[in-house]
C-alpha positions as protocol buffer text, in pm:
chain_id: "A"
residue {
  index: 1
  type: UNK
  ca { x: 3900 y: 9366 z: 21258 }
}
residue {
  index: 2
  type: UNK
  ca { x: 4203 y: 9231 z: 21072 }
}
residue {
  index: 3
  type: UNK
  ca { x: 4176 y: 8974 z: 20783 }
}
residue {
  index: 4
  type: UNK
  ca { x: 4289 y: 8629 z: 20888 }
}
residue {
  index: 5
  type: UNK
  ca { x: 4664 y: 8536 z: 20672 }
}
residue {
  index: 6
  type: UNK
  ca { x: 4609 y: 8445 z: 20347 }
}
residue {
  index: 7
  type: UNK
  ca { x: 4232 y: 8476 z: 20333 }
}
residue {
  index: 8
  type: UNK
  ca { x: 4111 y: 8823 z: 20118 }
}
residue {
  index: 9
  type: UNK
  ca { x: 3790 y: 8946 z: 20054 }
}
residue {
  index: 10
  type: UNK
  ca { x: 3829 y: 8938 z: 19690 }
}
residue {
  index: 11
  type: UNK
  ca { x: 3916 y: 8546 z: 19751 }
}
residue {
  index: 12
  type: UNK
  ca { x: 3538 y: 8489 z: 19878 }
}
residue {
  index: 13
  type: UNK
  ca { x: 3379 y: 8716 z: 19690 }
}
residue {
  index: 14
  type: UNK
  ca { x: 3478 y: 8473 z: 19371 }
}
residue {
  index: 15
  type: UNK
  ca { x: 3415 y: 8201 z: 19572 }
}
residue {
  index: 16
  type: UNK
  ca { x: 3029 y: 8274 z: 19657 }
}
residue {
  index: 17
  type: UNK
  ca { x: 3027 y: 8398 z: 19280 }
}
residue {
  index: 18
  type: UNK
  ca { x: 3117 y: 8018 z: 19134 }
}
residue {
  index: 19
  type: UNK
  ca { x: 2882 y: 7929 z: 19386 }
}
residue {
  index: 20
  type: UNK
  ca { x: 2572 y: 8073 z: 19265 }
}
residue {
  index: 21
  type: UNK
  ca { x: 2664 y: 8042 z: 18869 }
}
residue {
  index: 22
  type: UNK
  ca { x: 2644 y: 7636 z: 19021 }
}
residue {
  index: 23
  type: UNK
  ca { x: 2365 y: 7660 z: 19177 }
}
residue {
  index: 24
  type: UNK
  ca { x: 2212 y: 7867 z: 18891 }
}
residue {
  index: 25
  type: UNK
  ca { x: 2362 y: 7618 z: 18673 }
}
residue {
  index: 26
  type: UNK
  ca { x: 2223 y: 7291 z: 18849 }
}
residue {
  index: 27
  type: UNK
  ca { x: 1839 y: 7458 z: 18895 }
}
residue {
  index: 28
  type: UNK
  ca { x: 1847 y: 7510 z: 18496 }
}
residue {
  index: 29
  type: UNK
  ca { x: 1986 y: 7130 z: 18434 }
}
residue {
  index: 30
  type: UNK
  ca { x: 1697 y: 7017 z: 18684 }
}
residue {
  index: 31
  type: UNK
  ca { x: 1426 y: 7201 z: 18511 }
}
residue {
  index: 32
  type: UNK
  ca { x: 1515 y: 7118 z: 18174 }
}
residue {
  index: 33
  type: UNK
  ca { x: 1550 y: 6761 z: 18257 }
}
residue {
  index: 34
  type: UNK
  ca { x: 1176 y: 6785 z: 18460 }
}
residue {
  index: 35
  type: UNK
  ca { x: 1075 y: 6960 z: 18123 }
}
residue {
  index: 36
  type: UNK
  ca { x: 1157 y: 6692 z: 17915 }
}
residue {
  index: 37
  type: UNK
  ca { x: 1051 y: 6413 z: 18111 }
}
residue {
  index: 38
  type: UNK
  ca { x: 734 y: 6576 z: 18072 }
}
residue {
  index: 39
  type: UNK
  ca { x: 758 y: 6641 z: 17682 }
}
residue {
  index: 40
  type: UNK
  ca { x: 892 y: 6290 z: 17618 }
}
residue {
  index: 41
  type: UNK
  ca { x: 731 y: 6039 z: 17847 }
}
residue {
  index: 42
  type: UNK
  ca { x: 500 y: 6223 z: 18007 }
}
residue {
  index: 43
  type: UNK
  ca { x: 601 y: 6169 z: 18312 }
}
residue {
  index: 44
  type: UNK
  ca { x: 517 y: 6536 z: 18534 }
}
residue {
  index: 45
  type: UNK
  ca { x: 717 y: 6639 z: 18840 }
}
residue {
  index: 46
  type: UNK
  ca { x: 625 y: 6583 z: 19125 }
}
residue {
  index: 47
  type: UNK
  ca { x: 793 y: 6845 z: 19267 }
}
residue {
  index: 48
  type: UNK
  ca { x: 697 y: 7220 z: 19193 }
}
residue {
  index: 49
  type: UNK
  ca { x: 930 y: 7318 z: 18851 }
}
residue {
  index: 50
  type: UNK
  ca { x: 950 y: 7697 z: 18703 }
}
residue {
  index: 51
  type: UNK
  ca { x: 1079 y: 7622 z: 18413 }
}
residue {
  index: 52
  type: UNK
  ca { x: 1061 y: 7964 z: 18296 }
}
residue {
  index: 53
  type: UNK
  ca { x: 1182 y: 8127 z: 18589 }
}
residue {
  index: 54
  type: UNK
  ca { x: 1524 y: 7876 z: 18554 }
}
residue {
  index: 55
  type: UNK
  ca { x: 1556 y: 7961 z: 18207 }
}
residue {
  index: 56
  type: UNK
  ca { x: 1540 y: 8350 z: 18274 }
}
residue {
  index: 57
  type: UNK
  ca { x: 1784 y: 8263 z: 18577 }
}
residue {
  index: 58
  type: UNK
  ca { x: 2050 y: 8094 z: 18324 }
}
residue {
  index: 59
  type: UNK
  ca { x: 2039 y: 8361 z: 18110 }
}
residue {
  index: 60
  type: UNK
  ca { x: 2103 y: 8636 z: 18274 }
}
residue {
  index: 61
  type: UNK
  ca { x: 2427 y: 8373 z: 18491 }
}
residue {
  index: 62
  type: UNK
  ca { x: 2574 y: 8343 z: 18116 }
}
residue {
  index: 63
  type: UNK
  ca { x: 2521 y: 8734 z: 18060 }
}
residue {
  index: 64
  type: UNK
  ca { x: 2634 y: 8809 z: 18354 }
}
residue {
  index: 65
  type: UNK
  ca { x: 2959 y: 8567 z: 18348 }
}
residue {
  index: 66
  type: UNK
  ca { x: 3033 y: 8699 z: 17920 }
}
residue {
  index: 67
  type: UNK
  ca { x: 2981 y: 9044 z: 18044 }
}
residue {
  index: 68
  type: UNK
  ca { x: 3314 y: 9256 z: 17997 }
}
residue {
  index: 69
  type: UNK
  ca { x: 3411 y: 9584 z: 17984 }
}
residue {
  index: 70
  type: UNK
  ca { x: 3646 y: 9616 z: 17710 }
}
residue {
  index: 71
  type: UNK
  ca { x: 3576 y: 9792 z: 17358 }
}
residue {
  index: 72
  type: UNK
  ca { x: 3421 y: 9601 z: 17096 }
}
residue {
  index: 73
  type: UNK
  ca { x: 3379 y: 9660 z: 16738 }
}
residue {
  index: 74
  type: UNK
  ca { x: 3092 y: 9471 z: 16506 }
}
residue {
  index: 75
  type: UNK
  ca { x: 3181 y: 9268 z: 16197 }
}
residue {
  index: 76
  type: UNK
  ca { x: 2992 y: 9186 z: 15899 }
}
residue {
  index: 77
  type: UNK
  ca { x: 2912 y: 8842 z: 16038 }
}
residue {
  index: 78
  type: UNK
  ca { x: 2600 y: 8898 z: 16256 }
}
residue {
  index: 79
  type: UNK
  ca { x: 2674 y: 8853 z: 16641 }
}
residue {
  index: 80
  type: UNK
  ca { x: 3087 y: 8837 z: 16596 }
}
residue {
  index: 81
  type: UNK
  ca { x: 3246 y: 9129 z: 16757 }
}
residue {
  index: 82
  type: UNK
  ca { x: 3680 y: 9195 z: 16736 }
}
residue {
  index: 83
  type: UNK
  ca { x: 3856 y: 9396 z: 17021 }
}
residue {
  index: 84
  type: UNK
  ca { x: 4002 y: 9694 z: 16807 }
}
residue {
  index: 85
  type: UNK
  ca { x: 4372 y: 9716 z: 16855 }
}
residue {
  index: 86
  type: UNK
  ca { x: 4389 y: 9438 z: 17098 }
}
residue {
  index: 87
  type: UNK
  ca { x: 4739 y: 9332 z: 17033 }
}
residue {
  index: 88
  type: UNK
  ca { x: 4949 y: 9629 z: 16869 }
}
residue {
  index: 89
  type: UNK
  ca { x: 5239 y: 9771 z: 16930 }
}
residue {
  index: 90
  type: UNK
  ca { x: 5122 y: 10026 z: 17221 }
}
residue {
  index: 91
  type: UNK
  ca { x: 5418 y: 10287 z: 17175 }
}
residue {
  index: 92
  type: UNK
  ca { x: 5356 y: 10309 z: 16803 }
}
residue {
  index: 93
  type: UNK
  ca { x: 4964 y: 10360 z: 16862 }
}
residue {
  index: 94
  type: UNK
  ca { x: 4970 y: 10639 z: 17113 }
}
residue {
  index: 95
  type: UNK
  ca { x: 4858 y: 10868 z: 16846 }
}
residue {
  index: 96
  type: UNK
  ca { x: 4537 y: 10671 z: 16832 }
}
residue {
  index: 97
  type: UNK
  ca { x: 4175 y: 10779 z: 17006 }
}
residue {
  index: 98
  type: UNK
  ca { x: 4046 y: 10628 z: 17320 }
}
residue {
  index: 99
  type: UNK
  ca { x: 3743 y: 10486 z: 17150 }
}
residue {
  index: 100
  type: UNK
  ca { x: 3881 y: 10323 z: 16814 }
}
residue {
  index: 101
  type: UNK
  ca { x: 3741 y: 10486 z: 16495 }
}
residue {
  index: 102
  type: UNK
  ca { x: 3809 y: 10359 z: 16138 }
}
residue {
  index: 103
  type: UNK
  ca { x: 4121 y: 10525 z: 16089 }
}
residue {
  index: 104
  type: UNK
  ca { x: 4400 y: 10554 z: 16320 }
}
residue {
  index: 105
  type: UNK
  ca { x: 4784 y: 10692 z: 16300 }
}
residue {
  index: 106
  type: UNK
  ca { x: 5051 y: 10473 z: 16346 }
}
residue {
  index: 107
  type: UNK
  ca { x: 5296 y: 10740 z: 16530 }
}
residue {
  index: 108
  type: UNK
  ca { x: 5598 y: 10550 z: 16419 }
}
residue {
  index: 109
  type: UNK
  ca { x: 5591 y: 10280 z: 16147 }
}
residue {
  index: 110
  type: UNK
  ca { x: 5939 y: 10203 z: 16124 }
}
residue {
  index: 111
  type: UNK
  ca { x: 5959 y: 10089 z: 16520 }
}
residue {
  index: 112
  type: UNK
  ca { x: 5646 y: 9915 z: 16461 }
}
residue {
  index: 113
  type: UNK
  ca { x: 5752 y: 9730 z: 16152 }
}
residue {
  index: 114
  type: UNK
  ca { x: 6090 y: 9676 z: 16288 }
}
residue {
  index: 115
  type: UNK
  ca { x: 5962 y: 9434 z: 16556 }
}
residue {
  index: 116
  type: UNK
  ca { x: 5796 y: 8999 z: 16502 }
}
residue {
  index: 117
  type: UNK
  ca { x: 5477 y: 9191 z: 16462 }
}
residue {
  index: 118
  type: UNK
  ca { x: 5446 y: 9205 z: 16109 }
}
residue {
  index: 119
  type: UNK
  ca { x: 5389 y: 8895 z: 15863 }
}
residue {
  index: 120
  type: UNK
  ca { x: 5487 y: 8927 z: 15493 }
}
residue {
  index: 121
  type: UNK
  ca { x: 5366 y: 8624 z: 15199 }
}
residue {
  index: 122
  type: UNK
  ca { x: 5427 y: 8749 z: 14826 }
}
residue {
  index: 123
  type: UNK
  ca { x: 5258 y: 8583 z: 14562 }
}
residue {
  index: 124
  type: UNK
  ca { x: 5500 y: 8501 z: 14226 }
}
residue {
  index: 125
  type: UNK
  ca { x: 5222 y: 8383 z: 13996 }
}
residue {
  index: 126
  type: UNK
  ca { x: 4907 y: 8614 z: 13975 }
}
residue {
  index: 127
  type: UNK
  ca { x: 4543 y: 8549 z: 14073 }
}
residue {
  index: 128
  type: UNK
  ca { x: 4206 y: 8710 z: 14179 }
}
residue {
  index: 129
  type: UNK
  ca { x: 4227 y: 8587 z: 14503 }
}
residue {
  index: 130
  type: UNK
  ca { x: 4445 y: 8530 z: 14769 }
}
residue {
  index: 131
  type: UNK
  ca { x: 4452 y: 8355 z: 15122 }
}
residue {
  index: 132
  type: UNK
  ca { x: 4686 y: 8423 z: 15383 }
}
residue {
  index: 133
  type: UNK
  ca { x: 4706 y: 8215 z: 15678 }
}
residue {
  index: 134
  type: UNK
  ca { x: 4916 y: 8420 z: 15949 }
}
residue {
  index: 135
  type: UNK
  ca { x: 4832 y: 8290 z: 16291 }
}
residue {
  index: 136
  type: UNK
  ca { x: 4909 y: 8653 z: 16415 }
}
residue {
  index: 137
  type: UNK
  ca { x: 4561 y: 8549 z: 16625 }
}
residue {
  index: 138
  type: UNK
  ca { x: 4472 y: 8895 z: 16597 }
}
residue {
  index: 139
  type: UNK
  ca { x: 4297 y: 9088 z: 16317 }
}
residue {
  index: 140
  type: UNK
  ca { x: 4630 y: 9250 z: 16113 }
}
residue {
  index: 141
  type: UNK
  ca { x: 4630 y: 9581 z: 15885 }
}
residue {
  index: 142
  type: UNK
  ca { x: 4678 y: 9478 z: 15572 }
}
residue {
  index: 143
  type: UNK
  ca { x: 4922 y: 9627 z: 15286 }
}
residue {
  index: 144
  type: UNK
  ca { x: 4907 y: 9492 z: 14965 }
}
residue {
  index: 145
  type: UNK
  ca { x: 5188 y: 9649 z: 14713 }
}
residue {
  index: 146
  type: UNK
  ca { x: 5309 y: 9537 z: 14352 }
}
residue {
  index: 147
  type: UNK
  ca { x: 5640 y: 9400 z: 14193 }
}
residue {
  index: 148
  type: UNK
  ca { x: 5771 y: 9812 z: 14218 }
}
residue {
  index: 149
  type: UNK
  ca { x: 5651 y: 9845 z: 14598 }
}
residue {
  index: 150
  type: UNK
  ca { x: 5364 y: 10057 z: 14469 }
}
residue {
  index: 151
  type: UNK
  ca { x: 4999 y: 9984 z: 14719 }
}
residue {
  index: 152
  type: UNK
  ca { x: 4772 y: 9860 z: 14516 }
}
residue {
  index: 153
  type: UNK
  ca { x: 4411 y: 9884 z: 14681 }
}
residue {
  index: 154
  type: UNK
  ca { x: 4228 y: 9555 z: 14736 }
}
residue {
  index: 155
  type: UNK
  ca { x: 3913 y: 9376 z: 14923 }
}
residue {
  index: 156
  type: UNK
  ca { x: 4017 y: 9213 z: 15250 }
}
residue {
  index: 157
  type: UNK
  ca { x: 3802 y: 8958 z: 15405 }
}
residue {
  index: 158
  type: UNK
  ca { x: 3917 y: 8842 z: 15770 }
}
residue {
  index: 159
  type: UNK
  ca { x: 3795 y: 8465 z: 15764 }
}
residue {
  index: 160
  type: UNK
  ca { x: 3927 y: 8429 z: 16152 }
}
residue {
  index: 161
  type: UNK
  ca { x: 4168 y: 8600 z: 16359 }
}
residue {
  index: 162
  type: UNK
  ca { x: 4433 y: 8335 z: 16205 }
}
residue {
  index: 163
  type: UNK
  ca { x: 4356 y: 8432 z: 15818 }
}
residue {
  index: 164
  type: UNK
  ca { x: 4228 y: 8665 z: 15530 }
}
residue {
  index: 165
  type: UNK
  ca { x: 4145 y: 8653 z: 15146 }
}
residue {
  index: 166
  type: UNK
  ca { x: 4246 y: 8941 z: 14960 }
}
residue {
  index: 167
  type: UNK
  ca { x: 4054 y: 8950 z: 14627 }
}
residue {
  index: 168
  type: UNK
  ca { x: 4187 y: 9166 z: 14346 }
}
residue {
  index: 169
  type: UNK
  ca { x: 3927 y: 9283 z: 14023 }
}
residue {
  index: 170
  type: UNK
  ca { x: 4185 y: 9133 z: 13762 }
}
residue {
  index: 171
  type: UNK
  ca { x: 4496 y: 8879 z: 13814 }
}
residue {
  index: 172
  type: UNK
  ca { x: 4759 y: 8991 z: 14020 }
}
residue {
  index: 173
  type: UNK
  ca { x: 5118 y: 8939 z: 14199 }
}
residue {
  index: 174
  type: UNK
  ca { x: 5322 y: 9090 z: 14414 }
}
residue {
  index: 175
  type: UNK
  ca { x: 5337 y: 9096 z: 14875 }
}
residue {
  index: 176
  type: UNK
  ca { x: 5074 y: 9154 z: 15144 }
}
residue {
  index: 177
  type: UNK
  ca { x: 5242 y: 9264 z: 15473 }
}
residue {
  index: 178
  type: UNK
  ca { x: 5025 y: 9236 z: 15813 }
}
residue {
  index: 179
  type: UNK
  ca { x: 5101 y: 9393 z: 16129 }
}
């Protein structure tokens, strides 16, 4: 039998999707709203309520709805999790493993740090601490090198996807580039 024009299985399949996170949805709202009529007033429902059963329900909806299938890496911040190499130059990363590991090859640095994707800020006057805001919205490498182009070796802390500290053991100057 041949699909009506302009009407795809994928189409409906959404459809009845959205409508049973709604329903799911609305059941949840109901109960809670029975529940605390009950808590607060205590007025019962007349009506049979599983509160329980429509908390469960909700639950698994937003599980079900957050659920993905890409790669995630954990961060020190309990329940935050980054997509490794979500945004990076994909020709210059070829060289790096199908599940990402802590270390990974850059095949060619050059092409990667010839294109926007990298974000330089040098510091003139020296301090412990630095913050970079970079709105790369991604979570950048980080190269930190002195006044000769020498890397010095810092701690980086990724406040957001938008910006880092980089904190240094004694005063110090010189550029971070982020790609």
């Amino acid at each position: 039998m041949a699909t009506p024009k302009g009407v795809s299985n994928n189409n409906e399949i959404v459809k009845n999707a959205l409508a049973a996170q709604i329903k799911t949805e609305k059941n949840f709202a109901t109960q809670v709203y029975a529940k605390f009529n009950s808590i607060k007033f205590g007025i019962d429902s007349c009506c049979y309520t599983d509160y329980v059963s429509a908390v469960l329900s909700k639950s698994l909806c937003d599980w079900q709805n957050a659920s993905s299938d890409k790669v995630v890496a954990s961060t020190d911040v309990n329940g935050v999790f980054v997509e490794p190499l979500a945004k990076i130059n994909k020709k210059a990363s070829m060289a790096c493993p199908a599940t990402p590991s802590n270390v990974c090859t850059i095949v060619n640095l050059k092409e990667l740090l010839g294109g926007n994707t990298t974000f330089t800020q040098c510091f003139e006057v020296a301090s412990t601490s630095w913050t970079i805001t970079h709105l790369l919205g991604r979570y950048p490498s980080v190269t930190v090198v002195d006044g000769q182009n020498e890397i010095v070796v810092a701690d980086i802390d990724y406040v957001s996807s938008q910006q880092l500290t980089i904190t240094f053991s004694i005063p110090f100057a010189g550029c971070a580039f982020l790609n």
